[in-house]
C-alpha angles and dihedrals in degrees: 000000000000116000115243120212108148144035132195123200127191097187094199114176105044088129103033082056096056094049098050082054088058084230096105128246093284098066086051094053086056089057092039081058086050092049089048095056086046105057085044082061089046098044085061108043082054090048102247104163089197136040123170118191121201100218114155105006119198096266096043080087080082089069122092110285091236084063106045090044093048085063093045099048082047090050084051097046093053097051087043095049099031118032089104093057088044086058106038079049086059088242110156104204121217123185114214105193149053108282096171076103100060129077114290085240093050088047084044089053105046089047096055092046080056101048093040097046093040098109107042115109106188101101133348115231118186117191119198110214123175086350134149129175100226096052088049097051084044082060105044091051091052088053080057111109102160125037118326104249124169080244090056096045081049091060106045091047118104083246091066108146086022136124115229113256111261101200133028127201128194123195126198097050105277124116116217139093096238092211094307123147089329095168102039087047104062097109097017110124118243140226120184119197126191092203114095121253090258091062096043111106143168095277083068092047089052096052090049094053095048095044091047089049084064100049124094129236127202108161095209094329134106 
């Protein structure tokens, strides 16, 4: 039975669900906040010990500024409103990204979630925020004063001290990685869903877990 460590979650859809409920993306983007808290909740009920979350990748600044400040207002307000409740859950917070983009109060806000959740040890959740791949893997070679090694790309990730996810899964029915975790996620097992973010629960996550347990995996072996 294959050990489990670490989980990865694009949760496409969050808009295209909100829309189809005639009710517009935002609305879906405040779902996609409550699907998130419940598959925490899940994740550690099944004893995941990781959990990392795409929510604003490098290229989302494309999308109308209502929209994007609508999320990060919502980032800020849950950190705002339920860090007490992160804390008292055991949830240490990391943040994978370059947030110098982002509002002082938003910055303010992601670092405090970070320094008062640094010693829980519960569950990890990772949160990736203005983040892209391919940026990341740029920045880790440039640390890179000796030879470049795939042990010296590891450490100067913003994984370091992580284990590589061993599943990822994709909401919202496409099936591509959209310059997440591209390096971390080369043998990583993955589990592709048409339903939107906001519909995924802890039922899905279940049967992901149970049918990952039974594959095998050889990493290049027989």
């Amino acid at each position: 039975m294959n050990k489990l460590n670490h989980i990865a979650f694009i949760m496409d859809g969050n808009g295209r669900w909100g829309d189809k409920k005639k009710k517009g993306r935002n609305f879906g983007h405040l779902k996609g906040v409550e699907t998130v808290k419940k598959i925490v909740k899940a994740s550690i009920k099944f004893n995941v010990p990781i959990v990392t979350f795409y929510v604003f990748s490098s290229e989302n600044w494309k999308r109308p500024k209502k929209e994007r400040n609508y999320l990060f207002k919502l980032i800020e307000n849950y950190f705002l409103k339920e860090i007490n409740t992160v804390i008292k859950e055991g949830i240490k917070i990391n943040i994978f990204g370059d947030i110098k983009k982002f509002s002082p109060s938003l910055r303010n806000s992601l670092k405090r979630a970070i320094k008062l959740t640094s010693k829980n040890k519960r569950i990890i959740v990772n949160l990736a925020i203005n983040y892209g791949s391919k940026d990341e893997i740029i920045k880790a070679i440039k640390k890179i004063k000796n030879k470049i090694s795939i042990k010296e790309i590891d450490k100067n990730l913003f994984t370091k001290g992580i284990p590589n996810p061993d599943i990822l899964v994709r909401t919202g029915g496409y099936q591509r990685l959209s310059n997440f975790l591209l390096w971390q996620l080369a043998y990583a097992e993955l589990f592709f869903f048409k339903k939107m973010w906001p519909e995924f629960n802890s039922k899905d996550l279940a049967k992901v877990i149970y049918n990952y347990k039974k594959i095998k995996r050889n990493y290049g072996n027989i």
